[in-house]
N, C-alpha and C positions, 0 to 999 in steps of 0.2 A: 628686648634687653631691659626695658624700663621695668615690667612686671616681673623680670627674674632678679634684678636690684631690689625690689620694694620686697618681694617673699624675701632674699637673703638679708636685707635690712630688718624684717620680722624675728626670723630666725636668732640674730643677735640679740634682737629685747628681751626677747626668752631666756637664752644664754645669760642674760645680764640679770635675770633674778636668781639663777640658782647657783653663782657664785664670780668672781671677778676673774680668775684666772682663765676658765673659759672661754670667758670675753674677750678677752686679749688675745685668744689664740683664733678665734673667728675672725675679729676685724683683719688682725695680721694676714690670716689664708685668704680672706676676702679680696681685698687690695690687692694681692699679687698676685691672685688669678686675674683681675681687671687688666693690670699691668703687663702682662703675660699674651693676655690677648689683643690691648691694642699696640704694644711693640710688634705681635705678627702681623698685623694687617696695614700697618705701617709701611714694614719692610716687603710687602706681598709685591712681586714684579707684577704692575697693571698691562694689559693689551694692549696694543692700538690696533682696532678693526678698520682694513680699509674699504669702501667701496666705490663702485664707478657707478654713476647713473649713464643710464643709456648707452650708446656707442662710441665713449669713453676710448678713445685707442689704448690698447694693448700693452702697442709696444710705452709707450708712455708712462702709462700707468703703472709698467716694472719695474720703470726707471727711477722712478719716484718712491717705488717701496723699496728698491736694493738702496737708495741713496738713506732712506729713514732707514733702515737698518744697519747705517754705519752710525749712528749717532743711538740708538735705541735699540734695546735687545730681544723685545718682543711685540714683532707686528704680521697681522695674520690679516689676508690679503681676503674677503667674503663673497668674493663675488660681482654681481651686476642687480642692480637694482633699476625700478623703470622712475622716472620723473613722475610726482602726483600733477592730474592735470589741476587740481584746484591753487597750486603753485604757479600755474602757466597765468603771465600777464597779457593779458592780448592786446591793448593799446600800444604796446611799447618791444610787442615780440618777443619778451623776457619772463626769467620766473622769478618768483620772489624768494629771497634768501633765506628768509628768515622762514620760509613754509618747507622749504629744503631743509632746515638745518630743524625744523622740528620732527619731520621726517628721521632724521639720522639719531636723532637722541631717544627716538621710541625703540631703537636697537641696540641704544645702549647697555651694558648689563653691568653690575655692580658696579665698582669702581674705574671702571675701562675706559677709554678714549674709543669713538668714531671719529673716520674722517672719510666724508663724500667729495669724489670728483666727477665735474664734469664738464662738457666743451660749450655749453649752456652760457648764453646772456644772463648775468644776474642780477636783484636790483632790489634797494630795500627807501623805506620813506626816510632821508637823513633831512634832520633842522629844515628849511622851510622847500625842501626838495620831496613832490610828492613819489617820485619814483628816481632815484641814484643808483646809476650804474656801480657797480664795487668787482673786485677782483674773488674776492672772499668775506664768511664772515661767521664769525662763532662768540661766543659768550664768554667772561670770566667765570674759572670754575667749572662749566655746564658740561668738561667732558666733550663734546662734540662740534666739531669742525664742515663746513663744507669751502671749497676752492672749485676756481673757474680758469681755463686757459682763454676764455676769448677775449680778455682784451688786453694778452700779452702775445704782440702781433710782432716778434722780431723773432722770424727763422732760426736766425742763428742762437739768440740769448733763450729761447720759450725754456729749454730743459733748465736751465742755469735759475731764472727769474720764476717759474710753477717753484722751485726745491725749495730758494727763498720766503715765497708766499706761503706753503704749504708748513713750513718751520716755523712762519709769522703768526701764523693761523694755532698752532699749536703751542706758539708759547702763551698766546691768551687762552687758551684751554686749561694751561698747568697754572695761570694768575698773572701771569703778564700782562701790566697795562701799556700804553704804547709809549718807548722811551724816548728821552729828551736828546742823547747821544745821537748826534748827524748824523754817523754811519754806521748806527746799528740796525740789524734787520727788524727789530722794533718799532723803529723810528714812525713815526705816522705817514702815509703815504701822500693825505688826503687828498684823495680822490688821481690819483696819476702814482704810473708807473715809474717810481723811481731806484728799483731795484739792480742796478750797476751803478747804482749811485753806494748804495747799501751794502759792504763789504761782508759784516760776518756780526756776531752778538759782542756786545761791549761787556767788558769784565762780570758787572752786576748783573745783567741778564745771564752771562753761561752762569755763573753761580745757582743762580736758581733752579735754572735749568738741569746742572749736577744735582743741587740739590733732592730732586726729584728722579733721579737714577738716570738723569740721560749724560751719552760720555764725548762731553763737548769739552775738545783742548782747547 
């Protein structure tokens, strides 16, 4: 894009010695083709690609995409993927998140959302913790997500408390930092499950959340 700015940037100096009225009709066509094409890719409905690492249940894992697809209009389910063993921590019986979640963003493709699950121990180095257990964990911006059901250990809550996470998990995908609202799914967890504590998104997060085409009342 940069080298076809600088040739049409060219094109105009030219224009602009063999007379003014010219010029004025290049820069004009110029700009609104610019304009033209990032209002398209703006408004382009992005994916969210799901996958499961390993033997991911099934039935769960539908339950989790029918639930994203009441809130989001385009999410396409990829398959199974296997766990990299250079993610496997072996002191602690866990893989590391952050090796999962670089895994999932090498599948990313343009401007798309990944999101990996799996039934996996996760664990990354937080503040003076060399290995922390975490639920999930994805990046501002970076597009890609992974979530964990193992240490949401209540039968009855797990489909309720994964839909929360995995919402959690993606509003920091779309720039969500984690909010100050008690009872927003936002809210920071640190380190513990407190998700029926967490009722639904507070006015400024669905905001954003809309703002970015998803259709949270």
């Amino acid at each position: 894009m940069k080298k076809i700015f600088l040739s049409m940037s060219f094109c105009v100096a030219l224009f602009a010695s063999c007379g003014g009225n010219a010029n004025h009709d290049v820069v004009k066509t110029d700009k609104t083709v610019v304009s033209q094409a990032k209002s398209k890719q703006e408004n382009k409905t992005r994916t969210i690609h799901v996958y499961f690492f390993g033997d991911f249940p099934s039935n769960l894992g539908s339950q989790m995409i029918k639930e994203l697809r009441k809130v989001y209009s385009s999410v396409h389910f990829e398959g199974r993927i296997s766990l990299p063993d250079s993610a496997y921590y072996v002191p602690r019986n866990r893989y590391l998140a952050a090796k999962l979640l670089n895994t999932m963003m090498t599948l990313q493709l343009n401007n798309d959302m990944v999101l990996g699950m799996t039934t996996k121990d996760i664990s990354l180095k937080y503040k003076e913790h060399e290995n922390w257990g975490v639920m999930g964990l994805s990046y501002l911006n970076k597009r890609a997500a992974v979530i964990s059901t193992y240490r949401l250990r209540i039968p009855s809550k797990r489909t309720e408390h994964l839909r929360k996470l995995m919402l959690h998990e993606l509003g920091h995908v779309e720039g969500l930092p984690h909010c100050k609202a008690e009872h927003c799914i936002m809210h920071d967890a640190e380190g513990q499950n407190r998700f029926s504590q967490l009722d639904d998104f507070c006015s400024s997060c669905k905001a954003v959340f809309k703002s970015k085409g998803w259709d949270m009342n």
